[in-house]
C-alpha positions as CSV (number, residue, x, y, z in Angstrom):
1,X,-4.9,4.1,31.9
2,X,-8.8,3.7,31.2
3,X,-10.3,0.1,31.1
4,X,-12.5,-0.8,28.9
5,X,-14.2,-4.2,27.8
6,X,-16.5,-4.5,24.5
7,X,-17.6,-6.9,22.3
8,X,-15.8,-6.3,19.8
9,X,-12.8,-3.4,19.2
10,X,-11.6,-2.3,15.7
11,X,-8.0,-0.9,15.3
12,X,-7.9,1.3,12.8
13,X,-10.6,3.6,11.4
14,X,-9.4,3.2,7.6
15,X,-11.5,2.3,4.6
16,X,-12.0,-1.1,5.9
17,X,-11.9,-0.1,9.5
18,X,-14.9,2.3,9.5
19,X,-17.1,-0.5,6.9
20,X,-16.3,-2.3,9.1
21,X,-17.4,-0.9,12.8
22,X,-20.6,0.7,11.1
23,X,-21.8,-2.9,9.6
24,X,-20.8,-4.2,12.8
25,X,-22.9,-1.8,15.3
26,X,-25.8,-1.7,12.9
27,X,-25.9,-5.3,13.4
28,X,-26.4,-4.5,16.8
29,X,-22.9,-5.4,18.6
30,X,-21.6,-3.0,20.7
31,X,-18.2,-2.0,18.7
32,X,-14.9,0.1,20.0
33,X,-13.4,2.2,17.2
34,X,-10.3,3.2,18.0
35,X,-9.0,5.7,16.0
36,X,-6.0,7.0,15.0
37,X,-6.2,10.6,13.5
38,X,-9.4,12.8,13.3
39,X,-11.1,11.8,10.4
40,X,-13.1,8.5,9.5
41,X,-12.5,6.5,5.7
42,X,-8.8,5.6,5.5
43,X,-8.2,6.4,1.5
44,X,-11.2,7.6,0.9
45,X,-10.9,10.8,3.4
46,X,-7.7,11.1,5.1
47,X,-5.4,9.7,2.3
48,X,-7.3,11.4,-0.1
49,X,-7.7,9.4,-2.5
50,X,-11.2,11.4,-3.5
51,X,-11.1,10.0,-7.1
52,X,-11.9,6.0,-6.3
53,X,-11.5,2.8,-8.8
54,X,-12.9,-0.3,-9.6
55,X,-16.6,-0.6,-8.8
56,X,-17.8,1.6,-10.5
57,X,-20.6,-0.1,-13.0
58,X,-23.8,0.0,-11.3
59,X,-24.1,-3.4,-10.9
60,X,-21.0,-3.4,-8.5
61,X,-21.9,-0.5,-6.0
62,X,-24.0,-2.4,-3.9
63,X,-23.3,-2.9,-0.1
64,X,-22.1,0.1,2.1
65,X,-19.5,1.3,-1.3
66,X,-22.7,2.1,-3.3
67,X,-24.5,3.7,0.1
68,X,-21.6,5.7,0.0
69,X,-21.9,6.8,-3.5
70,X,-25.6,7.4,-3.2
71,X,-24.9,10.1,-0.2
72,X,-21.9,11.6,-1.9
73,X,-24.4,12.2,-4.9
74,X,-26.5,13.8,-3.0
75,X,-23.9,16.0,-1.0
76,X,-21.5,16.9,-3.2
77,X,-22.3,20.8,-4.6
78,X,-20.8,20.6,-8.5
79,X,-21.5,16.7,-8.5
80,X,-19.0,13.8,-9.5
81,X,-18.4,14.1,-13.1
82,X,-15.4,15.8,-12.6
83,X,-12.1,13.8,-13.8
84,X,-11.5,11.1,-16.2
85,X,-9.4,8.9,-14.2
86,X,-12.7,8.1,-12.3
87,X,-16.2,8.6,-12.2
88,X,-16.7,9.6,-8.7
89,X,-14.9,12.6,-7.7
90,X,-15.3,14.6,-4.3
91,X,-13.8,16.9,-1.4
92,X,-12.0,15.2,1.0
93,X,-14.4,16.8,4.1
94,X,-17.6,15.2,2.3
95,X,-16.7,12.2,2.3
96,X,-15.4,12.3,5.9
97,X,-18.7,13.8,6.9
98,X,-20.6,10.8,5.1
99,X,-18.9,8.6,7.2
100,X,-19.1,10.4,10.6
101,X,-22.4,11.5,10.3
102,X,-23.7,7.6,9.9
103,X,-20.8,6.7,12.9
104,X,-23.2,9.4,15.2
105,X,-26.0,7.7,14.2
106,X,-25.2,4.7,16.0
107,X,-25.1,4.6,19.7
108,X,-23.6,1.4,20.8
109,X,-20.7,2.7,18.1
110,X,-18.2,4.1,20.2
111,X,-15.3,6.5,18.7
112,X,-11.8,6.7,20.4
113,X,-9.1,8.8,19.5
114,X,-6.4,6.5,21.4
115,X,-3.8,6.7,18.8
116,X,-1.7,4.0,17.5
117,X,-1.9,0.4,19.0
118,X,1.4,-0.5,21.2
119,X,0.6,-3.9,22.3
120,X,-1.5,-7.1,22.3
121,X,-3.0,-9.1,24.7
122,X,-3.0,-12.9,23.8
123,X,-4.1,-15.8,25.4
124,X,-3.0,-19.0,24.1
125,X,-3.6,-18.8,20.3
126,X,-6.4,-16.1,21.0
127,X,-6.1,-12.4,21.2
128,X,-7.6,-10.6,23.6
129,X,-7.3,-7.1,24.0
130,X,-4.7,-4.1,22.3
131,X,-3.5,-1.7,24.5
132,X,-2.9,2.1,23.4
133,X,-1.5,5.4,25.0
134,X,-3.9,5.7,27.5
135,X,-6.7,3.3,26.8
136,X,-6.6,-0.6,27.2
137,X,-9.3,-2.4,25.6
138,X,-10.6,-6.0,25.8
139,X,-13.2,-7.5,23.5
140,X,-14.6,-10.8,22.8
141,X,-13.5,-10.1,19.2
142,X,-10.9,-7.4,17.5
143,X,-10.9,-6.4,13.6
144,X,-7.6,-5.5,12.4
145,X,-8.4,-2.5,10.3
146,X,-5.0,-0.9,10.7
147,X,-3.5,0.6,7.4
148,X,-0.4,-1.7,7.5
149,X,-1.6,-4.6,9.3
150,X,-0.1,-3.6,12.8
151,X,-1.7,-6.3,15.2
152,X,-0.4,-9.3,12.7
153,X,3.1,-7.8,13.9
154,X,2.5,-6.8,17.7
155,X,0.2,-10.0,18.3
156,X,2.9,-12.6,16.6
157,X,0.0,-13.4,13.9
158,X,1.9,-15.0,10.9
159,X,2.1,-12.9,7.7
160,X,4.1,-12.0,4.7
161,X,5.6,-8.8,4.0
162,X,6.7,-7.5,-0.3
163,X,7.1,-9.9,-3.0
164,X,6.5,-13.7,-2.9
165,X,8.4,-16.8,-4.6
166,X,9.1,-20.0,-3.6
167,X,12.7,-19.4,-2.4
168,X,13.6,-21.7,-4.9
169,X,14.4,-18.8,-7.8
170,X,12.4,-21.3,-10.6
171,X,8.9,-20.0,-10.0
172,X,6.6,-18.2,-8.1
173,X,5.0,-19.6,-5.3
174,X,1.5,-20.0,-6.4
175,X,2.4,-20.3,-10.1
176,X,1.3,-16.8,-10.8
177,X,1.3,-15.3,-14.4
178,X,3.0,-12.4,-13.7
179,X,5.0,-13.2,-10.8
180,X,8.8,-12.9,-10.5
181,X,10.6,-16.0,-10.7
182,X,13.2,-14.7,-7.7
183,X,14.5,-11.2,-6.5
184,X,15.8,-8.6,-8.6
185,X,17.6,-5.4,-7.7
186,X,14.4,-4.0,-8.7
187,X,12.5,-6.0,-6.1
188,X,15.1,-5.0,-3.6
189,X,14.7,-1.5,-4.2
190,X,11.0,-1.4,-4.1
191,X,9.8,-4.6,-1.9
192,X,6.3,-3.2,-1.8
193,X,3.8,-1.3,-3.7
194,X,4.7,2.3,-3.9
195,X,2.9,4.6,-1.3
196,X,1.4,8.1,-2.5
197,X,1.2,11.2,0.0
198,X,-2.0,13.1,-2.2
199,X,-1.7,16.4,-2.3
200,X,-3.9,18.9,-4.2
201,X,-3.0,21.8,-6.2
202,X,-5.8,24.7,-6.5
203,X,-5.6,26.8,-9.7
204,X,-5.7,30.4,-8.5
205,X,-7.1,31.8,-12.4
206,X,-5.8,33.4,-15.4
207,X,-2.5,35.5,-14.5
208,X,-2.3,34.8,-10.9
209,X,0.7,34.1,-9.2
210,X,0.1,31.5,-6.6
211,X,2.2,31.4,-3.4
212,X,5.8,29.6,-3.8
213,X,6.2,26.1,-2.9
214,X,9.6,25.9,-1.9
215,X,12.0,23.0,-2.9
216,X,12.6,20.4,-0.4
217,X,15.3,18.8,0.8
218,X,17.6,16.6,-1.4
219,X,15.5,17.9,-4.5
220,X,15.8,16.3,-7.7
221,X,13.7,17.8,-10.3
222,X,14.5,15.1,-13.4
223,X,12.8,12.9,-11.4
224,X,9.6,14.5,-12.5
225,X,10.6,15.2,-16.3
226,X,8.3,13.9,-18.9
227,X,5.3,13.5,-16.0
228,X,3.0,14.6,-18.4
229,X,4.5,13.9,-21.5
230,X,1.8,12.5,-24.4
231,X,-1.2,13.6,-21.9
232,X,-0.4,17.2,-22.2
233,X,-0.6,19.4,-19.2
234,X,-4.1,20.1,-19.4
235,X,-5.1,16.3,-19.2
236,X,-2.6,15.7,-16.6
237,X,-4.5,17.9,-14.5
238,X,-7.7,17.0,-14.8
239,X,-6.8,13.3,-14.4
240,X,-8.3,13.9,-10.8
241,X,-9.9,17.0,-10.6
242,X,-12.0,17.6,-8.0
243,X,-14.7,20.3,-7.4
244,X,-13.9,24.3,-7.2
245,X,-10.8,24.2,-9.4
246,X,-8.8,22.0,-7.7
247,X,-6.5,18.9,-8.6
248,X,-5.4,16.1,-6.9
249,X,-1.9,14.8,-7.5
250,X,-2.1,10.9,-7.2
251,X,0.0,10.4,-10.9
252,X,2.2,7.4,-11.2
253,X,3.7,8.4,-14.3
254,X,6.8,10.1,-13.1
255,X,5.0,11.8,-10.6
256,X,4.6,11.4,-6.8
257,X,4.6,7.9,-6.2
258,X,7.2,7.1,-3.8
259,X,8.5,3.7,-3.0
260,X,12.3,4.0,-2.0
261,X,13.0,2.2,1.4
262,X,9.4,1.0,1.8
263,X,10.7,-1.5,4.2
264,X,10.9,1.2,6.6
265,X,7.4,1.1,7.0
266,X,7.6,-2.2,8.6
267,X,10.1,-1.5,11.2
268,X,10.0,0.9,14.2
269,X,7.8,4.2,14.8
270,X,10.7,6.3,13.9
271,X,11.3,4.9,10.3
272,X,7.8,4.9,9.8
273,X,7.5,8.4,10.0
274,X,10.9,8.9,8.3
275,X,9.5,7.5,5.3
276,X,6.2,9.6,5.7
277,X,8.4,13.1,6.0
278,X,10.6,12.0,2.8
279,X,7.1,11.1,0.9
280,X,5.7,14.4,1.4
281,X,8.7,16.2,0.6
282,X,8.7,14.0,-2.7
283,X,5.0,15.5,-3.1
284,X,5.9,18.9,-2.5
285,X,8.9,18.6,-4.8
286,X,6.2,17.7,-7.3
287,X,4.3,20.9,-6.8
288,X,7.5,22.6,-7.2
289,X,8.4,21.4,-10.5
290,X,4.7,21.9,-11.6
291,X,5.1,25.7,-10.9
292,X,8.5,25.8,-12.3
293,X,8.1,24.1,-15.8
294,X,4.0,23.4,-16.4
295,X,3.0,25.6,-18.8
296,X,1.8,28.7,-16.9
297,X,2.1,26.7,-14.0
298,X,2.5,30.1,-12.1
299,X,-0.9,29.8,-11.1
300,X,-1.1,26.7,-9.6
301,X,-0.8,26.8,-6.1
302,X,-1.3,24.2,-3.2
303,X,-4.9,24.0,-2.3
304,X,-6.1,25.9,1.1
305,X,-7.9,24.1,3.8
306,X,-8.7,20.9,2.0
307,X,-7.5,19.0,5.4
308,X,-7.3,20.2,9.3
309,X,-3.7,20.8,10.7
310,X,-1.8,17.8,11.5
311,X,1.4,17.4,12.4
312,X,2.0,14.9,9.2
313,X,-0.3,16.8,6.2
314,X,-3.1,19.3,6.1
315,X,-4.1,21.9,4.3
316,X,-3.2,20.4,0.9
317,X,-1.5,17.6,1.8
318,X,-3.3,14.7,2.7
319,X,-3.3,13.7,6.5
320,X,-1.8,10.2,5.8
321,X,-0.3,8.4,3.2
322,X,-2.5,6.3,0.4
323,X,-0.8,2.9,0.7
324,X,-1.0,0.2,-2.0
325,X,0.3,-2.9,0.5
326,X,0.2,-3.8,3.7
327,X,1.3,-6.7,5.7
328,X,-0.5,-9.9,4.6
329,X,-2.7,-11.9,6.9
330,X,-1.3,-16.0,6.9
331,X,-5.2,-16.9,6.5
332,X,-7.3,-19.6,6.2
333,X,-7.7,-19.3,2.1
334,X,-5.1,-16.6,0.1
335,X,-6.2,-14.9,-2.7
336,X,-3.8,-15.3,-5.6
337,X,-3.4,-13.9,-9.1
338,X,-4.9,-17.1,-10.2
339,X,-8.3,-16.3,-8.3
340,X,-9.1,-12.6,-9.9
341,X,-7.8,-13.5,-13.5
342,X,-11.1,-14.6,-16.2
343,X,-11.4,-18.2,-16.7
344,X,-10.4,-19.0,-20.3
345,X,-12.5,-17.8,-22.9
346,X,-14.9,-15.3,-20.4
347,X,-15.2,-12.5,-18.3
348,X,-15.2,-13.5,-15.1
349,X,-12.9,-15.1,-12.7
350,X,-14.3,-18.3,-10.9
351,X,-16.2,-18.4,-7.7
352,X,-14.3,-19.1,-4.9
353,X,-15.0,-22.4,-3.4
354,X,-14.3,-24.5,0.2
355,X,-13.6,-28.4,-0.4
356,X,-17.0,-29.5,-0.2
357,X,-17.7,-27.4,-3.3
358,X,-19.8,-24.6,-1.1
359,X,-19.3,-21.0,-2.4
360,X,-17.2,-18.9,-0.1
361,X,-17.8,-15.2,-1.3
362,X,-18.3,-12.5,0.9
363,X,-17.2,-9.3,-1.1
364,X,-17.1,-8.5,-4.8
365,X,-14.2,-6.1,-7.5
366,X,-13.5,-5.7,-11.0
367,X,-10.5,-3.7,-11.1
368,X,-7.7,-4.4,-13.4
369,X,-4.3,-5.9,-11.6
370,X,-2.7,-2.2,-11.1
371,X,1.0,-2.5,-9.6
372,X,2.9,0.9,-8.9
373,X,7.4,0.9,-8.8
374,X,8.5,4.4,-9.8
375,X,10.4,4.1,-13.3
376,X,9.2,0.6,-13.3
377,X,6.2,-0.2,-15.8
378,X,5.4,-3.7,-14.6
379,X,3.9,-6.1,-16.9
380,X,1.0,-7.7,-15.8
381,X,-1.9,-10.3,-17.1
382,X,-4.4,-8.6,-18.8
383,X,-7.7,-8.7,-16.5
384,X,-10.2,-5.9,-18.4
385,X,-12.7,-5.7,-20.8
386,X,-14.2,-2.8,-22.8
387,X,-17.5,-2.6,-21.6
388,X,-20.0,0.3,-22.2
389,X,-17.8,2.7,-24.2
390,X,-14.6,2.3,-21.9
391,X,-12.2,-0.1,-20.5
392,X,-13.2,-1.7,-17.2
393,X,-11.6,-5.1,-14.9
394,X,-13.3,-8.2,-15.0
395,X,-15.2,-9.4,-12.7
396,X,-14.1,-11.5,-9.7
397,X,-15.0,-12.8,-6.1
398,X,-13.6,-12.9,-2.5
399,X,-13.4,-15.7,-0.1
400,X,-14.4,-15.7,3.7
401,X,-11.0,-17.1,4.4
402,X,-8.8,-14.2,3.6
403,X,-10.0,-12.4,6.4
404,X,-9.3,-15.4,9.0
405,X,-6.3,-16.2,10.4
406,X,-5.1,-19.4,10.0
407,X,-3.3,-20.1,13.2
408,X,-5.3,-17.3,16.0
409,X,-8.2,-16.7,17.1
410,X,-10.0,-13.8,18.0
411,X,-8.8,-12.0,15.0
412,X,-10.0,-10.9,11.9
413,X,-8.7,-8.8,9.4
414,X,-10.4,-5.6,7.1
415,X,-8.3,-4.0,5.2
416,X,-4.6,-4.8,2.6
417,X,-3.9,-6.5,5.5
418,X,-6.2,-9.6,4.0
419,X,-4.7,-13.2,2.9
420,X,-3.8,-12.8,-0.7
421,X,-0.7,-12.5,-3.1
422,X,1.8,-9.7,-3.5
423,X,0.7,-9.9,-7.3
424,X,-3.2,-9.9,-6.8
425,X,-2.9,-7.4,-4.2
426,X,-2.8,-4.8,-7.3
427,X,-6.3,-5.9,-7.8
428,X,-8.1,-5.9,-4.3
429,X,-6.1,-3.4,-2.6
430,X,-8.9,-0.8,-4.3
431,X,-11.0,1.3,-2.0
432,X,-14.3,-0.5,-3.1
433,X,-13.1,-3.9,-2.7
434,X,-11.8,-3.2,0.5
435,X,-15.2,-1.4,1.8
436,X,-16.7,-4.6,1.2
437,X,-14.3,-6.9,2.7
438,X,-14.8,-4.4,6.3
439,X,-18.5,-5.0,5.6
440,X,-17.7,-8.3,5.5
441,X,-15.7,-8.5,8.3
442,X,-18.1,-6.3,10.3
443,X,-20.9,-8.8,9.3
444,X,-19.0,-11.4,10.8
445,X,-17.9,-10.4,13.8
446,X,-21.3,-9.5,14.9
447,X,-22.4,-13.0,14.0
448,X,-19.5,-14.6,15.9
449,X,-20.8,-12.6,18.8
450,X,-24.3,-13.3,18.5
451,X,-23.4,-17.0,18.5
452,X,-20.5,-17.2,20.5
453,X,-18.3,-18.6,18.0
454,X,-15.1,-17.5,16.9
455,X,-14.3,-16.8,13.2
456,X,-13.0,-20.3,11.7
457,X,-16.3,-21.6,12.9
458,X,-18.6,-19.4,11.2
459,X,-20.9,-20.5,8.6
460,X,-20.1,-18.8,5.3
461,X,-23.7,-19.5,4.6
462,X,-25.2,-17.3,6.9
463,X,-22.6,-14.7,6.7
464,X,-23.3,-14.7,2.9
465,X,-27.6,-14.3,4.0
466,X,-27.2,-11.7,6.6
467,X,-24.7,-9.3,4.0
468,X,-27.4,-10.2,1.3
469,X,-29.8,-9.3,3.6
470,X,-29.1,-6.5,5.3
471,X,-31.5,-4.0,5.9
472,X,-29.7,-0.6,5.4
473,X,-27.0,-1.3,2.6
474,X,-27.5,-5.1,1.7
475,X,-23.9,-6.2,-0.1
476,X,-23.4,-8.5,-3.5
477,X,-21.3,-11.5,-3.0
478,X,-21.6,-12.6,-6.6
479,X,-20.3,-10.0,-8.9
480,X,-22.3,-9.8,-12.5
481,X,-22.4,-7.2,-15.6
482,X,-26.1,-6.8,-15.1
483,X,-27.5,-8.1,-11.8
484,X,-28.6,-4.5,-10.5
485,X,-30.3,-4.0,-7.1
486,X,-33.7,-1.7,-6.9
487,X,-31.5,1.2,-5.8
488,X,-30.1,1.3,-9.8
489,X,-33.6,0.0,-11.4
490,X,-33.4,-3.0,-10.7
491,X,-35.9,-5.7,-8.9
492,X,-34.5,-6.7,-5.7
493,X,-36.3,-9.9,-5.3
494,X,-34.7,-10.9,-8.8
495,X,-31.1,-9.7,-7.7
496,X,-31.8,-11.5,-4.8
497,X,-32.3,-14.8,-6.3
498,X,-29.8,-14.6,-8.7
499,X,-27.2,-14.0,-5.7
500,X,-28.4,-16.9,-3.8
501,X,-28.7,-18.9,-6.7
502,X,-24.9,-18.9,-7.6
503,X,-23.7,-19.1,-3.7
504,X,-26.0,-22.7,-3.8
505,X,-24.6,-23.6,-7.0
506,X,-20.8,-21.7,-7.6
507,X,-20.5,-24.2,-10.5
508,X,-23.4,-22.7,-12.8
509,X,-21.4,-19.0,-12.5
510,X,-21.7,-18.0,-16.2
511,X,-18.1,-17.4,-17.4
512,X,-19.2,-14.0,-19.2
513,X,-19.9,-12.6,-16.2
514,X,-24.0,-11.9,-17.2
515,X,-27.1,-12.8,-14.9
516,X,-29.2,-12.4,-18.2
517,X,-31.5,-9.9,-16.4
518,X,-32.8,-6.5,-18.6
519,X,-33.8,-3.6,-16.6
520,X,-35.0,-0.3,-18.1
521,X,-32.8,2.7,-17.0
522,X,-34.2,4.9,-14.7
523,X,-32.3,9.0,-15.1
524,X,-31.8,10.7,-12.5
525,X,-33.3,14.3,-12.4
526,X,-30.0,16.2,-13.1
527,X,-29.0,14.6,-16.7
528,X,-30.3,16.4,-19.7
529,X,-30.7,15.6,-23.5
530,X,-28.3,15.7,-26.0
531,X,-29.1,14.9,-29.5
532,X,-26.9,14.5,-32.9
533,X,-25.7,11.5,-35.1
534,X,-23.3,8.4,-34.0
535,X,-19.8,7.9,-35.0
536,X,-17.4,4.5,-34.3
537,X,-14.0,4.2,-33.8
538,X,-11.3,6.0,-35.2
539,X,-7.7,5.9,-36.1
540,X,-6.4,5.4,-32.4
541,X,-9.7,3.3,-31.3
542,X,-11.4,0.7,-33.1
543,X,-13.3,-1.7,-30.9
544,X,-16.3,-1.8,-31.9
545,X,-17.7,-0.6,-28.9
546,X,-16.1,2.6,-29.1
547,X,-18.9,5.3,-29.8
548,X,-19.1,8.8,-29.8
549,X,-21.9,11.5,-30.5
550,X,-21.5,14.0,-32.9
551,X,-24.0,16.8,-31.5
552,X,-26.5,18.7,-33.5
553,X,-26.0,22.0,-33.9
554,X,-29.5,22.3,-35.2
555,X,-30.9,21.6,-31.8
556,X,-29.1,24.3,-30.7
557,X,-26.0,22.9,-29.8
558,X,-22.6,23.2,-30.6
559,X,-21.6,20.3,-33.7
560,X,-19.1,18.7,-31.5
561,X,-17.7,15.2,-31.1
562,X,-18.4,13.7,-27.8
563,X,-17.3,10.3,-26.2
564,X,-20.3,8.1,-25.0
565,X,-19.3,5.9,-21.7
566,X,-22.0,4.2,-19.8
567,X,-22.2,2.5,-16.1
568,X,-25.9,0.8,-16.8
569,X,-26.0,-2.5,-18.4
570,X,-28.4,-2.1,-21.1
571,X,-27.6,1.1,-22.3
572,X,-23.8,-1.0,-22.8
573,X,-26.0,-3.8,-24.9
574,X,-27.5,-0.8,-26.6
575,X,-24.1,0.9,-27.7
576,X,-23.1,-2.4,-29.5
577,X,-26.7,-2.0,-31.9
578,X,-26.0,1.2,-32.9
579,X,-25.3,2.6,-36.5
580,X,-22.8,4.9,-38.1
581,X,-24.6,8.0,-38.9
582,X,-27.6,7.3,-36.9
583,X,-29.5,10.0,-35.4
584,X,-30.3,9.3,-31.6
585,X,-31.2,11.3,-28.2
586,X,-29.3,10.2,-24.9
587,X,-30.1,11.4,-21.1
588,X,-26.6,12.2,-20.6
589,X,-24.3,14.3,-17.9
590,X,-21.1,15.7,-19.5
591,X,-17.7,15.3,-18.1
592,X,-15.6,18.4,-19.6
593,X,-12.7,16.4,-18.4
594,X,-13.2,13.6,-20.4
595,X,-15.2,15.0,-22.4
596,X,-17.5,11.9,-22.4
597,X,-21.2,11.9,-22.0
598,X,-22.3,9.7,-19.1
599,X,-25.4,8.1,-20.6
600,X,-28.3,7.0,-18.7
601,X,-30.2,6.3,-21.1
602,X,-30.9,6.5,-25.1
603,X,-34.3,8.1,-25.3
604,X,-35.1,7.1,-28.8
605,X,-34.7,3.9,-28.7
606,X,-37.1,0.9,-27.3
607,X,-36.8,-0.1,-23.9
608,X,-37.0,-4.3,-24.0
């Protein structure tokens, strides 16, 4: 067995994982990855889960998420205006390139393929080393990046597991909105989130017969009826299409989501990959149902050589599955449904806060609270907002705490395995959210290490200066509507202060969520010009924000009605000013799939 001793080792080479290791080695620790499966990003690659949420307004992607954004941009042949379940759609293989290609980049970043963790080394109330396979590894500090929190279990580090309540059956815990009161058969049968094995469909064209996917075991096809019922088969498809004709199949509407027995997941190896065999024979039931009732579904087919052969996966099955919930870190704050709901009357949650009144954010979301039970439709707080022509989540902020343990040392966590709630788990278990928590907990590690300190005794002050500050992909902490760094038009020194400003003084957080900065769009070179006269609302929408273009034929375009969405902040003020019946110009790229215009900017109006 191979001995090795770093300063600090992550487990786990997820979402949070790899945020983490980069932030940590271009800090300049000398990081351990160990990994467990051949490709880097968690649910962004391996799962994938190539269609992210949450984040998505410029003013969020910030940090290491909007770094990655910026390269898949830039990689991506087609672009990522592909779906309309998200804004940012890509091939698997990109994205996993992204990530390795920055990994090579960094020489005191070391990669191991050691598999998964079998034991922990603890001293006292500190851990010091995980031992693997055929590696054992000590470090003065280890990140637990693992998808379902496995060093809380092997190093005895107190967490919770499913659903919480106060064992009393009168309330939840934390008096949560939208918490059960006690357990249910419901809760029983699915005691965590439901996990999704992706898989991707390729359409093979117009009267092809794509190859059979057989029916798997224990088959039952009414499990899938009405999937995509009031979408329409069409819309169902291109809910996560992805580059070169190809679909991913993430649908929680009677679709692939499977949750039954998820405590198997907690238990030994062999369960564990019981329940992964069982999920992808759920997926591949869904394929078969698709080419068996979908209209002309004969020439959908499972997608070739999206993934490399694995013995779980590949080819058109993802290599792992995209879990929603983890084991929970016992930390030294817990996030609760509480802390990512709007404060009454705004937009925004509050900033978290220590007992001396200090600010204690470290990573920033906006996604709406999104729960998944199969045949279950949850009711949850509202937490969104229609904001530039679409519905987004409000803003809200993490803590430092909920990636500290409260009883070890030695320890932090990056990933769902964090301190919070089952209930606001729907809410940060997104893949933004949890790139900046790794970046976080990156940050931190390599500032325990520089000051040989261990995590509890870190200053959330200079953790909060050096994310802020970071030369490569410097990180929000404060989430706003409009506080945009340079890389979206903005002027850094401004963002800056703003961000500072509000860690100083949490208290003076405006409740709407709005810095009260203007920047002028900036278009990128690849949107164009579409012109024609504005329409608002109709009989399904009327917010007022709703606004659609109805393009000029006369300019030589085709008269048709187009939805207007918008990630930039002023062009979002600017929808709300517009008329009925005016005549305008936007720098827009189309999205046949929703067919929305993405605007940049309107070019006949005045730029404040």
């Amino acid at each position: 067995m191979e001995a090795i001793a770093t300063d600090i080792l992550v487990v786990g080479a997820g979402t949070g994982g790899t945020a983490a290791a980069l932030q940590a080695a271009r800090r300049g620790a000398q990081v351990v990855l160990a990994m467990d499966g051949p490709w880097l990003g968690g649910m962004l690659t391996a799962a994938g889960v190539c269609a992210p949420d949450g984040n998505e307004l410029l003013s969020f992607q910030a940090g290491i998420w909007g770094e990655f954004l910026r390269q898949l941009r830039a990689r991506q042949a087609g672009g990522l205006d592909n779906a309309w379940v998200s804004f940012f759609t890509y091939e698997p293989r990109v994205g996993a390139q992204i990530f390795a290609d920055w990994a090579a980049a960094l020489p005191n970043l070391k990669l191991l393929h050691t598999g998964s963790p079998r034991s922990v080394e603890r001293q006292g109330d500190r851990l010091t080393g995980v031992t693997f396979n055929a590696h054992q590894i000590h470090a003065k500090l280890i990140i637990d990046g693992t998808e379902l929190g496995d060093l809380l279990e092997l190093g005895y580090v107190p967490y919770r597991w499913g659903w919480d309540w106060d064992g009393t059956g009168t309330k939840p815990k934390w008096d949560e909105p939208s918490a059960p009161k006690g357990p249910s058969d419901r809760t029983r049968r699915y005691p965590i989130q439901s996990p999704t094995w992706v898989v991707y469909l390729q359409d093979f064209g117009e009267g092809a017969i794509a190859p059979d996917v057989l029916a798997p075991p224990s088959y039952d096809p009414t499990h899938f009826d009405g999937a995509w019922e009031g979408y329409g088969f069409e819309m169902f498809l291109n809910y996560g299409r992805i580059p070169g004709d190809r679909f991913m199949l993430n649908w929680p509407k009677r679709g692939n989501d499977y949750g039954e027995g998820g405590d198997r997941l907690e238990k030994s190896w062999n369960s564990r990959e019981a329940f992964w065999q069982s999920a992808i024979h759920h997926s591949q039931g869904f394929v078969h149902y698709i080419q068996n009732r979908a209209p002309d579904g004969k020439r959908y087919g499972l997608a070739q050589g999206l993934f490399p052969p694995a013995k779980f996966g590949g080819d058109g099955f993802a290599l792992m599955p995209y879990y929603r919930e983890s084991r929970r870190l016992v930390g030294l704050e817990t996030v609760t449904e509480r802390d990512i709901l709007p404060v009454q009357d705004g937009q925004a949650a509050a900033l978290p806060r220590n007992n001396t009144g200090r600010c204690t954010a470290i990573a920033i979301g906006n996604y709406a609270n999104d729960h998944h039970y199969p045949h279950w439709d949850y009711q949850l707080a509202p937490k969104s907002v229609q904001w530039g022509g679409r519905w987004t989540g409000t803003p809200f902020a993490m803590p430092y705490g909920w990636l500290v343990p409260a009883a070890v040392d030695g320890l932090l966590v990056c990933d769902k395995n964090a301190s919070v709630s089952h209930m606001a788990n729907g809410a940060t278990r997104l893949q933004p959210v949890v790139t900046g928590l790794g970046q976080a907990a990156g940050m931190a590690a390599a500032l325990c290490i520089e000051q040989n300190c261990q995590p509890r005794d870190l200053s959330v002050g200079e953790l909060q200066k050096a994310l802020l500050g970071d030369p490569v992909a410097p990180a929000a902490v404060i989430p706003s509507f409009d506080g945009l760094t340079e890389n979206h038009g903005g002027d850094q020194k401004t963002w800056l202060g703003q961000q500072r400003k509000f860690c100083a003084s949490p208290e003076a957080y405006p409740s709407d969520g709005y810095f009260g900065e203007a920047f002028a769009p900036k278009p990128s070179e690849e949107t164009a010009i579409a012109r024609g006269s504005v329409e608002r609302g109709d009989a399904q929408q009327v917010n007022a924000q709703q606004v659609y273009l109805r393009t000029d034929p006369n300019h030589g375009e085709p008269n048709s009605r187009w939805q207007l969405v918008t990630l930039h902040p002023m062009v979002a003020q600017q929808f709300t000013q517009l008329q009925h019946g005016q005549f305008i110009s936007v720098k827009a790229r189309p999205n046949w799939a929703g067919h929305w215009l993405l605007v940049e900017a309107i070019a006949d109006l005045p730029q404040n």
